[in-house]
C-alpha positions in Angstrom: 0.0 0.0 0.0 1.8 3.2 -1.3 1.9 6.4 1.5 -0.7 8.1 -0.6 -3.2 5.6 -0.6 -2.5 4.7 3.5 -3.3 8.2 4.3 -6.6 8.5 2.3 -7.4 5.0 3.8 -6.6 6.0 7.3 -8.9 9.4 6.6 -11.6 7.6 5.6 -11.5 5.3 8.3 -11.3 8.6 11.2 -14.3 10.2 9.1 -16.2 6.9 9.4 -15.4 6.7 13.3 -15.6 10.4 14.0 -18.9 9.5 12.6 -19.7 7.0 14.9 -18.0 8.9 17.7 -20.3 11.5 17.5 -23.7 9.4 17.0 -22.6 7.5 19.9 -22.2 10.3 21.9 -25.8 11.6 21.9 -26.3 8.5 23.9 -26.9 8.9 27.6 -24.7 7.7 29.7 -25.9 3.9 30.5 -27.2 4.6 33.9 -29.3 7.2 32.7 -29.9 4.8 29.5 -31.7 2.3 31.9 -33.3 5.0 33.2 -35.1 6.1 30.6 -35.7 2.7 28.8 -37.9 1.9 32.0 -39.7 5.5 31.6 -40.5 4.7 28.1 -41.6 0.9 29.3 -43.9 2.7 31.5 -45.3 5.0 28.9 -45.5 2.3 26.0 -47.3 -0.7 28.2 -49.7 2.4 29.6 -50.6 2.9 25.4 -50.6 -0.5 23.9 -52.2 -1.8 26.9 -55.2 0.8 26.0 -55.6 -1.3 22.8 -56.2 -4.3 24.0 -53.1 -6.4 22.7 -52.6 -9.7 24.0 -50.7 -12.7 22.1 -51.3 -16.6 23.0 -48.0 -17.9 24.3 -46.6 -21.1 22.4 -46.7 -24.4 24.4 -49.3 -23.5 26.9 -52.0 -21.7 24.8 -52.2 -19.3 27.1 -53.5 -15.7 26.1 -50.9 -12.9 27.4 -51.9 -9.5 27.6 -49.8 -6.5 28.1 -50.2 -4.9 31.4 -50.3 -1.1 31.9 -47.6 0.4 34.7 -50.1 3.3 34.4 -52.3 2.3 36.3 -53.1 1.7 40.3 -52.0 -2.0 40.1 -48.6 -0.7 38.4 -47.6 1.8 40.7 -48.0 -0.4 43.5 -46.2 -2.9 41.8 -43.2 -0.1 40.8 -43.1 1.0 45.0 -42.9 -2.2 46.2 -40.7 -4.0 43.7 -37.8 -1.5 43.4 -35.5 -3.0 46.0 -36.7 -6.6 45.5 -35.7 -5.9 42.3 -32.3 -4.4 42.9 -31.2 -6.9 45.7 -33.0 -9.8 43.6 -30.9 -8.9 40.4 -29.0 -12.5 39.7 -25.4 -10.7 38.6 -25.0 -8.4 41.9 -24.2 -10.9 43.9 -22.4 -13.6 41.7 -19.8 -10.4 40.6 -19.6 -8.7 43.7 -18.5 -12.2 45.4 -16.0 -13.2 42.6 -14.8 -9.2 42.9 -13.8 -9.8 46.4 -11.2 -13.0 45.0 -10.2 -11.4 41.8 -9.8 -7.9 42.9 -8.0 -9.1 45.9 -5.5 -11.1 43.8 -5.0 -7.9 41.5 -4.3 -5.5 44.0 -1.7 -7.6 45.5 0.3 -7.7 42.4 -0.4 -11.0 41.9 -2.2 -10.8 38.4 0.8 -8.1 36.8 3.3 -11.0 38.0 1.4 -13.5 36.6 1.6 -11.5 33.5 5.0 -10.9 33.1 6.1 -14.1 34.2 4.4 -15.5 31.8 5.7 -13.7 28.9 9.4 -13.0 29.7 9.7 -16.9 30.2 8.1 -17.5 26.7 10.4 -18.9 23.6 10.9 -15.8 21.2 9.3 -17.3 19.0 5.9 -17.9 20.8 5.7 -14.2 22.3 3.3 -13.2 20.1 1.0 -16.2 21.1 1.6 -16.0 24.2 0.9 -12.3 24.7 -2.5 -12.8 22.9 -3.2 -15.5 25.2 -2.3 -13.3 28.1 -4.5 -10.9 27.3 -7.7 -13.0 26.4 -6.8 -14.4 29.8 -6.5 -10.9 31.3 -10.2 -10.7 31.8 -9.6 -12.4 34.5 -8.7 -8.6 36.1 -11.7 -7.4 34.3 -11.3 -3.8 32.8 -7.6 -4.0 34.8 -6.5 -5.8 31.8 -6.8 -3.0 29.1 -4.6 -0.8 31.1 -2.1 -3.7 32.4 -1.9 -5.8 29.3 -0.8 -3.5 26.4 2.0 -1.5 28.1 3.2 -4.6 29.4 3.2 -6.4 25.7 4.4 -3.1 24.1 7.7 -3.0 26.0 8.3 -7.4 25.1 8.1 -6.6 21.5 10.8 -3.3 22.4 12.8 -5.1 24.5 13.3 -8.3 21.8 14.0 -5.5 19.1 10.3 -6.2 17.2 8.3 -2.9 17.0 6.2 -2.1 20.2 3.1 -0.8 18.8 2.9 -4.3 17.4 3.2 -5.6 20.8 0.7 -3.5 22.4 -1.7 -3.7 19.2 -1.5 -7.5 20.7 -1.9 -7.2 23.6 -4.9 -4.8 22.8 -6.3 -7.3 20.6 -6.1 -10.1 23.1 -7.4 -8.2 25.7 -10.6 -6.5 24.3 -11.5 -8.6 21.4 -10.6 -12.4 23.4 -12.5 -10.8 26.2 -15.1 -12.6 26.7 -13.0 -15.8 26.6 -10.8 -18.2 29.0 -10.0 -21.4 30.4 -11.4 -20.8 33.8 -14.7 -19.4 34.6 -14.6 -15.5 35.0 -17.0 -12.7 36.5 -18.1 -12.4 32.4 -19.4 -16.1 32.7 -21.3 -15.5 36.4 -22.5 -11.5 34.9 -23.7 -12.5 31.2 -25.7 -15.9 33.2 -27.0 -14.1 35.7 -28.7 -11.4 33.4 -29.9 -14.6 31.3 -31.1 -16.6 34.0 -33.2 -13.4 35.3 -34.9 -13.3 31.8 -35.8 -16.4 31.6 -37.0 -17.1 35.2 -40.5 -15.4 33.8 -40.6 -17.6 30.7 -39.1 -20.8 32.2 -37.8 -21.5 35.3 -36.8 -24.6 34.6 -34.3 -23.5 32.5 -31.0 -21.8 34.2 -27.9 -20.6 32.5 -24.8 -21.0 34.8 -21.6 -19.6 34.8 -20.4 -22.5 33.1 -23.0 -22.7 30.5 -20.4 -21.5 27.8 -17.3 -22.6 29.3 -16.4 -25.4 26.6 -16.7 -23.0 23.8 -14.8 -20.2 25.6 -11.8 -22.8 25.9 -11.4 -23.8 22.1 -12.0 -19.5 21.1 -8.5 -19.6 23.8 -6.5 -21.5 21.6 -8.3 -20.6 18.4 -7.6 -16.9 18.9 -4.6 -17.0 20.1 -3.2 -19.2 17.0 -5.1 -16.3 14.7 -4.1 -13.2 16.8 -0.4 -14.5 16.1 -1.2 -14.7 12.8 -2.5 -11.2 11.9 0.5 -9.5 14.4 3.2 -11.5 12.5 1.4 -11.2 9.1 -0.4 -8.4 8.7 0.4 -5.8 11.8 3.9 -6.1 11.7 4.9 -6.1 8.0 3.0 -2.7 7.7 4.8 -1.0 10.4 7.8 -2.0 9.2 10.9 -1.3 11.5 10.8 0.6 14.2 12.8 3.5 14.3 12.0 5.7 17.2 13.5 6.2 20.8 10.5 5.9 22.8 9.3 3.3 25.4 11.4 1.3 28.2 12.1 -2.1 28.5 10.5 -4.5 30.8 10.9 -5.3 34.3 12.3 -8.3 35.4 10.0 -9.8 37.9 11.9 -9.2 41.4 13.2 -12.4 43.1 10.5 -11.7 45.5 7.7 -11.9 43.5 9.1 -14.9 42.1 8.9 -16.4 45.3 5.4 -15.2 45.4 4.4 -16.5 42.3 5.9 -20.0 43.1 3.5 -19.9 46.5 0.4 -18.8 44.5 0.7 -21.8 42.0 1.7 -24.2 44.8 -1.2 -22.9 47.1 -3.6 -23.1 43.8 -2.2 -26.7 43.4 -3.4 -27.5 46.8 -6.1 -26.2 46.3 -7.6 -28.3 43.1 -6.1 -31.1 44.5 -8.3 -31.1 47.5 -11.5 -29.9 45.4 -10.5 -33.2 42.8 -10.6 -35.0 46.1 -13.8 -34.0 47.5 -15.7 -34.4 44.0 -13.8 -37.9 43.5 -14.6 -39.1 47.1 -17.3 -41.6 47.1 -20.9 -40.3 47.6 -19.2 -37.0 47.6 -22.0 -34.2 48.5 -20.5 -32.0 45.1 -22.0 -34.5 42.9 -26.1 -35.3 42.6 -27.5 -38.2 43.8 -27.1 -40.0 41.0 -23.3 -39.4 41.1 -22.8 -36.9 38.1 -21.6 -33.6 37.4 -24.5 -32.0 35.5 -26.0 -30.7 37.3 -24.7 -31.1 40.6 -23.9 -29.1 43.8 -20.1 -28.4 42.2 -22.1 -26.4 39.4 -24.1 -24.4 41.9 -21.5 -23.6 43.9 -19.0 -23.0 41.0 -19.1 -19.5 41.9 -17.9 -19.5 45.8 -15.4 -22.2 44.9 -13.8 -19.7 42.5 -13.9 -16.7 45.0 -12.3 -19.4 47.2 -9.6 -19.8 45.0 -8.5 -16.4 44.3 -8.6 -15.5 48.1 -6.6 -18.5 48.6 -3.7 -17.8 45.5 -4.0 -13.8 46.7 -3.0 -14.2 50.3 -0.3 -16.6 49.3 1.3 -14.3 47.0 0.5 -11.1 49.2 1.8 -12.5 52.7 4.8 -14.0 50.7 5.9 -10.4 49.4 4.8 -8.8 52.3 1.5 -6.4 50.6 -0.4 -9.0 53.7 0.7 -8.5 57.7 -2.4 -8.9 58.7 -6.2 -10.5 58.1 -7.1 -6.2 58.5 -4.9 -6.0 55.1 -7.2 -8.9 53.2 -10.4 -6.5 53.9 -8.5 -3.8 52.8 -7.9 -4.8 49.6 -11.1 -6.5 49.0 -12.9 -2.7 50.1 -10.6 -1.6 47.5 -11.3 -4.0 44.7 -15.5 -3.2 45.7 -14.7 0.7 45.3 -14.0 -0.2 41.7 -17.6 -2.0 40.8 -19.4 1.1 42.5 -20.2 2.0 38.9 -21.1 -1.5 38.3 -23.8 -1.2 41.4 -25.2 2.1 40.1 -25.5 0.6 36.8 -27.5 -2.6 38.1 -29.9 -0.8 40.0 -31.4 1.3 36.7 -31.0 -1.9 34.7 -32.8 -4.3 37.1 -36.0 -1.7 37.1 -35.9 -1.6 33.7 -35.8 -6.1 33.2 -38.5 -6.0 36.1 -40.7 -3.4 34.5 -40.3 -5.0 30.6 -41.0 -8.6 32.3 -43.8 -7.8 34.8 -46.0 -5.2 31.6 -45.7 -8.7 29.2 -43.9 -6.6 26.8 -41.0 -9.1 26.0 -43.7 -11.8 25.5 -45.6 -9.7 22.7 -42.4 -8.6 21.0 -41.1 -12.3 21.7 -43.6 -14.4 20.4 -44.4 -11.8 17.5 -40.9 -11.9 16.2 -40.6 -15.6 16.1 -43.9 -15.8 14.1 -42.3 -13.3 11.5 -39.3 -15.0 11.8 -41.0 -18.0 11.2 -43.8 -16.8 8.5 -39.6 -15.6 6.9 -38.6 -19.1 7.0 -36.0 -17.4 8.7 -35.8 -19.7 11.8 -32.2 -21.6 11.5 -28.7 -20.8 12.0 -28.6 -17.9 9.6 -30.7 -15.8 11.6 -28.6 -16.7 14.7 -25.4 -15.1 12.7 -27.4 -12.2 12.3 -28.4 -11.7 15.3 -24.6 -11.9 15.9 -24.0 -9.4 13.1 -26.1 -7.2 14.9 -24.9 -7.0 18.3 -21.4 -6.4 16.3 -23.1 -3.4 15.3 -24.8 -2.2 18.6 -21.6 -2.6 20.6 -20.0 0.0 17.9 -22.8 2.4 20.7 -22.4 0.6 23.8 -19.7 -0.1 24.8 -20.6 -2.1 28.1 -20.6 -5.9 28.1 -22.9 -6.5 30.9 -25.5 -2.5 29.7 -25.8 -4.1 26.6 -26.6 -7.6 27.0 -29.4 -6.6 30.0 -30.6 -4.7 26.9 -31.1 -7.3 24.3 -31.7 -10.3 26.4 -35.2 -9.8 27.6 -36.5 -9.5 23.6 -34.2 -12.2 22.3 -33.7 -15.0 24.7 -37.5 -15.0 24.5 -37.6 -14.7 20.7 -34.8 -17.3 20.5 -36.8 -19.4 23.1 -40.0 -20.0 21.1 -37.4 -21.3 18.0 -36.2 -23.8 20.7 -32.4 -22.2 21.0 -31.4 -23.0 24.3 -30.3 -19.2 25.8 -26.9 -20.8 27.0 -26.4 -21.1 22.7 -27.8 -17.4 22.3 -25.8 -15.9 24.8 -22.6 -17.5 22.8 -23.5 -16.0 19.7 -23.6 -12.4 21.7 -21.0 -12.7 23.3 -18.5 -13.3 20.0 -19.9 -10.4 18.3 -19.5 -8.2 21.6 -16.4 -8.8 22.1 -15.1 -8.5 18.8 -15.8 -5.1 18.1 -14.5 -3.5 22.0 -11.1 -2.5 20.3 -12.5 -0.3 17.3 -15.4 1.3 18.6 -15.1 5.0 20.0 -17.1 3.9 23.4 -14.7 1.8 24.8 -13.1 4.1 27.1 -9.4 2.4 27.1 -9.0 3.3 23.7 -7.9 6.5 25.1 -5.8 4.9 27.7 -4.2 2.9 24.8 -3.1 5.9 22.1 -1.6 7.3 25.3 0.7 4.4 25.8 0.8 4.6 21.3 2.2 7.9 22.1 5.3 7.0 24.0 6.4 5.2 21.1 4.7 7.4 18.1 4.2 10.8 19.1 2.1 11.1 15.7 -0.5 8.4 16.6 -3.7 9.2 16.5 -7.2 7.4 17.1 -7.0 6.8 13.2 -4.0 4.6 13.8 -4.9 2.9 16.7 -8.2 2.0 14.7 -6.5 1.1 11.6 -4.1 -1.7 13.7 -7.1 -3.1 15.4 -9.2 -3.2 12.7 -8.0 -6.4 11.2 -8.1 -8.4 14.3 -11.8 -7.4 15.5 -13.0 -8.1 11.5 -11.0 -11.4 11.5 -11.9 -12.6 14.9 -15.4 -12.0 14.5 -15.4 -14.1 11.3 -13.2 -16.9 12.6 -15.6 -16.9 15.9 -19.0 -17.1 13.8 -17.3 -20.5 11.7 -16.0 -22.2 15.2 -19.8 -21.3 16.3 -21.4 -23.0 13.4 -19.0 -25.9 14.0 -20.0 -26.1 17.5 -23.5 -25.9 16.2 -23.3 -28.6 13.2 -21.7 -30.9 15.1 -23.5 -30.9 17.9 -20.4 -30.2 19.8 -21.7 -29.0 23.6 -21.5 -25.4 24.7 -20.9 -26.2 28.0 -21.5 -28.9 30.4 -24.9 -30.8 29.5 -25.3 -27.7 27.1 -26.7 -28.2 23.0 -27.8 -25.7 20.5 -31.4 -26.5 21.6 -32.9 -26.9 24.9 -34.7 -30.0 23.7 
């Protein structure tokens, strides 16, 4: 690509996203998102309900009718639900408790170690996948990982002589587009299933989406991704930067003997740790396995999320009492009440969102729009994988406007979990297919606020950089990603490979 052409491409790509940019930022921000959304359920269930509309739910027959919130059986309902609703809300308390692990983990330095360890120990030649698979790992710190990963991975490639901003463009890439994947179950899994399992409770309690609902999938998109993130850095990224030339950046720091020994005691107390949970489920008629002696389901699945939180505390204090970050159990809550001060926007958040899931459950609204989009769909002969892809296509889309994970799924769940559900997708499957095209598209789109945080770290090393060429790096891994994610789901799919434990494309 000549210099002349690059530079009209790049233009055309910052007129495209200033375009976005700006359309995205007539948005509220997502509290205040929720908090309209349940104004406007209000007002739109007070003026369908005044014509009459009702629709006969699938399966049962049953005639549903759309309930006003306008009215004296509303109100009373929107007084006296409010902090059922909030304290009721399924992801509160599954994040909050796997916060207290994670966040106490990461603010003992355990997670950064973990990190550089990691990669300074890797074979040159495997530092590319092994910084993509860092980062997809990194979720594992949440929203830390956009602001520890990238640096980190920027000053590898600068310290082995390749150019940095191909580093951190991994790193990037691994971080925000791998996201939603890992080997272990994460606060993502226990979120995204708790806002599905809310949804569905008032169309089928039966069914529940656990955190580990997705978990099989999210293990082959590791490896998958991190072979093809290699492949577009070493291909693609790197040949078009060229050499790099410039005197910016530092080099790494080596992990301090210290931390070493710190790392060594977390993976030793984590080994102890599995062991004796291996042990307890192995045991005969262990109390982790049903009655019938299996794993699915089984009280090891329910309590999948304290046994995690359990973990990290145990792998935190190990590494934090060994570098001396933990004197004293006063320390532990410390860190914990300063891992919680990070999800305070997370609470806010929940609170508008669970009024508005509450209000769009309890007025019937989801049913009508449910039930009348799979008869369309339907009437389409639109009803197979196809329209599953675009349903993925368009959460791509969406998440170019909204940026959060978590604001956006508790938008589009309640319509298509129930659409999905009267075509016989199991949620578990439908929640897959949003969660590839959400996490594809975090590193281009203008709402992700660590795209900022990244050109700054661009900066050290290209004081030209601009949001133009942090977009034009990323670009080819979120397009590429995406694509190779929707084949591995339709492999998954065809071959009726499960999702997750006990989990198939369809719930029957």
């Amino acid at each position: 690509m000549s210099k002349t052409t690059e530079e009209k491409s790049n233009k055309g790509m910052t007129r495209f996203l200033n375009g976005i940019e700006k359309l995205g930022n007539k948005l509220p921000e997502p509290f205040m998102l929720f908090v309209y959304l349940a104004v406007f359920t209000i007002l739109f269930s007070w003026v369908v309900s005044l014509f009459g509309v009702s629709v006969e739910e699938p399966g049962t027959g049953e005639e549903v009718a759309i309930k006003s919130l306008v009215s004296g059986e509303g109100l009373e309902y929107i007084l006296t639900s409010m902090l059922d609703n909030f304290t009721g809300f399924a992801p509160l308390g599954l994040v909050l408790a796997m916060m207290l692990g994670i966040g106490l983990a990461d603010k003992v330095g355990l997670l950064e170690t973990a990190i550089k360890s990691t990669i300074l120990k890797a074979p040159k030649s495997l530092v590319t996948y092994a910084i993509i698979m860092v980062g997809i790992m990194g979720n594992l710190a949440s929203d830390a990982a956009f602001v520890i990963v990238p640096p980190l991975a920027a000053m590898v490639f600068y310290t082995i002589g390749r150019h940095p901003l191909a580093g951190l463009a991994a790193g990037f890439a691994g971080v925000g587009s791998g996201f939603t994947a890992n080997f272990i179950i994460t606060g993502t899994d226990a979120l995204l299933s708790g806002i599905s399992t809310e949804v569905m409770e008032g169309l089928d309690s039966s069914i529940v989406v656990t955190p580990v609902d997705n978990w099989y999938f999210m293990i082959a998109s590791v490896v998958v991704l991190s072979i093809t993130g290699a492949l577009i850095t070493e291909k693609i990224i790197e040949p078009r930067l060229g050499k790099y030339e410039g005197e910016g950046g530092s080099e790494l720091e080596q992990v301090t003997e210290l931390e070493k020994k710190g790392f060594r005691n977390a993976i030793i107390t984590g080994a102890i740790f599995l062991a004796v949970l291996i042990a307890a489920i192995a045991w005969p008629d262990s109390a982790l396995r049903s009655e019938e002696g299996g794993l699915v389901p089984s009280p090891f699945l329910d309590g999948i999320v304290p046994i995690i939180l359990f973990f990290f505390i145990a792998i935190g204090v190990a590494y934090g009492v060994t570098v001396k970050k933990i004197e004293s159990t006063n320390d532990i809550s410390g860190y914990m009440g300063n891992a919680m001060k990070d999800m305070s926007g997370f609470i806010v958040l929940i609170f508008a969102a669970a009024q508005f899931i509450a209000y769009f459950d309890w007025t019937n609204i989801g049913t009508w729009v449910a039930v009348s989009g799979a008869n369309t769909l339907e009437a389409m002969n639109m009803t197979g994988l196809p329209i599953v892809v675009g349903f993925s296509i368009l959460t791509a889309f969406m998440n170019l406007l909204i940026f959060s994970g978590s604001a956006q799924w508790a938008l589009e769940a309640p319509i298509f979990l129930q659409m999905f559900y009267y075509l016989d997708y199991h949620p578990a499957f439908i929640q897959v297919a949003y969660r590839i095209a959400d996490s594809s598209t975090n590193i281009i789109t203008p709402m992700n606020p660590y795209i900022i945080v990244v050109l700054a770290f661009m900066r050290e090393y290209n004081k030209k950089a601009g949001l133009g060429t942090l977009i034009s790096l990323m670009l080819p891994y979120s397009i590429i990603f995406f694509a190779i994610w929707i084949v591995l789901l339709l492999v998954f799919a065809i071959f009726g490979i499960p999702f997750g434990p006990g989990v198939d494309m369809y719930i029957n």
